[in-house]
C-alpha positions in Angstrom: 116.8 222.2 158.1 120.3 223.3 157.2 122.8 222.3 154.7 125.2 219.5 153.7 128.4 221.0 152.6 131.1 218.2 151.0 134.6 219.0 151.2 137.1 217.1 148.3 140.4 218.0 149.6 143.7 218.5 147.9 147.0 219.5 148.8 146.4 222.5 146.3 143.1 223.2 145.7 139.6 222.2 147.5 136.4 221.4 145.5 133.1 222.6 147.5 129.4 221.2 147.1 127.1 222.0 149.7 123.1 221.4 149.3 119.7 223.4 149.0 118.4 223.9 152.7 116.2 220.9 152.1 119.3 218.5 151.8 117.5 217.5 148.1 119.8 218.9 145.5 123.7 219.2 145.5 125.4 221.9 144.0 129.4 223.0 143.1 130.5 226.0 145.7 133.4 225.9 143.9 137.2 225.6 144.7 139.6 226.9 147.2 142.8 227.3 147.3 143.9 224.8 150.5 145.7 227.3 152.6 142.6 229.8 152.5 140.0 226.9 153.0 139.9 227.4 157.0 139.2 231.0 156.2 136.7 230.4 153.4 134.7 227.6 156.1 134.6 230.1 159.2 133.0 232.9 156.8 130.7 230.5 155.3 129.6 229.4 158.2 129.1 231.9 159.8 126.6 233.1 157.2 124.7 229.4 155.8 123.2 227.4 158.3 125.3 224.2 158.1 124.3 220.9 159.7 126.9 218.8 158.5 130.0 218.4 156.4 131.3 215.6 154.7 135.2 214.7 153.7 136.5 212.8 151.0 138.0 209.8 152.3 140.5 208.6 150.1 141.2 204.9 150.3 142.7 202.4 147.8 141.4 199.8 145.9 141.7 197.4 148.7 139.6 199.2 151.1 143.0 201.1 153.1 143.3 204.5 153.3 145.6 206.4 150.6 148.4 208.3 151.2 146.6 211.2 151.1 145.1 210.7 154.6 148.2 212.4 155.8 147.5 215.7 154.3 143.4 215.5 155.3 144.3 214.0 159.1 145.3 217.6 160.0 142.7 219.2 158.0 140.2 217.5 160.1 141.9 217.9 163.7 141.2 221.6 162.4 138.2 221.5 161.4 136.9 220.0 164.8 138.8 222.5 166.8 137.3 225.2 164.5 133.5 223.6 164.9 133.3 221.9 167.8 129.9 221.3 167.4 129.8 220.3 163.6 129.3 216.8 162.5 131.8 215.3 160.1 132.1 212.4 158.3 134.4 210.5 155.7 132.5 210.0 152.4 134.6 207.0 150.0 135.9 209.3 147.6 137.4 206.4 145.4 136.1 207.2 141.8 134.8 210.8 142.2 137.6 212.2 139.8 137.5 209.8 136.7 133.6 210.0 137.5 133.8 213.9 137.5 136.0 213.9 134.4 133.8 211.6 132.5 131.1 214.3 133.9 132.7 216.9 132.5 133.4 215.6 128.6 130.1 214.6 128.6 128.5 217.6 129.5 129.9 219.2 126.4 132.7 221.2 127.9 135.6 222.0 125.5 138.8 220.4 125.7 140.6 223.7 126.4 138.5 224.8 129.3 138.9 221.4 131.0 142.7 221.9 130.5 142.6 225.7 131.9 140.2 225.3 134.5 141.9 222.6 136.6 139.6 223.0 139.5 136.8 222.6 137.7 137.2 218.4 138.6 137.8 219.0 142.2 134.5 221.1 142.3 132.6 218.3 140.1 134.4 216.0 142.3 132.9 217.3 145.5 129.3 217.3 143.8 129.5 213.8 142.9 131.0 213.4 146.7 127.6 214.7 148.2 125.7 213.3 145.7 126.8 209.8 146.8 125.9 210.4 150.6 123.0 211.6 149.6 121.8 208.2 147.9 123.6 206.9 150.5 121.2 208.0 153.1 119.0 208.1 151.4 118.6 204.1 150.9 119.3 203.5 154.6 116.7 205.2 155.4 118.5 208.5 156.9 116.4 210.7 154.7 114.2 213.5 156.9 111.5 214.9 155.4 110.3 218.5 156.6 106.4 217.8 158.0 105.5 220.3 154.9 106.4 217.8 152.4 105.5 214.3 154.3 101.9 213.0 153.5 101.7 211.8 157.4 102.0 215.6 158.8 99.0 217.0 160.1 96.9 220.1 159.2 97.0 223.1 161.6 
């Protein structure tokens, strides 16, 4: 198996998740400044095996796409020119920042940090992105078990 990686993107800075090699456990990679992201994803790549990578899709209320999109539309004509062979898809992102400031005061962290650290939300944000298709697949029934951890594999 290989990993997840989630991509919140913003006109300024990117917030990263990306998942154990199991695809169980999202995790913050951190953020990116937007104009090195490209950079950041070919040297990634190139090192983390990588099976798919998800985009927030920012829409509004009513279900249309947010302004946004005009910013991320390039992003991705990049990112499949880049990775030909990579898999993308576009996660609903509606909710992941109040959810990942909420996240954030309740975890205990200080008033002044959250102020300082302003990428701190996008990273949380992209957590709580991957998180979501996680569950997602998860309750569809997308969700692949390794033989090693199924009850139906067979001894060797």
């Amino acid at each position: 198996m290989a990993r997840i990686l989630a991509i919140d993107y913003g006109r300024k800075r990117t917030g990263l998740a990306v998942t154990d090699i199991l695809q169980i456990t999202p995790g913050g990679l951190g953020t990116v400044p937007t104009h090195q992201l490209m950079d950041f994803l070919v040297d990634y790549l190139g090192r983390e095996p990588v099976e798919r990578i998800i985009v927030g899709h920012p829409r509004q209320m009513n279900y249309e796409e947010s302004e946004s999109m005009r910013y991320i539309r390039p992003f991705l004509g990049q990112l499949s020119r880049a990775f030909p062979n990579m898999p993308v898809e576009l996660v609903d992102e509606r909710f992941t920042s109040q959810l990942a400031q909420r996240t954030i005061r309740e975890a205990g962290i200080g008033r002044i940090r959250r102020q300082s650290d302003k990428g701190l939300v996008d990273e949380v944000s992209a957590v709580i992105l991957l998180q979501s298709y996680l569950a997602s697949r998860e309750s569809s029934g997308g969700i692949q078990l390794p033989d090693f951890l199924t009850t139906n594999s067979k001894k060797r």
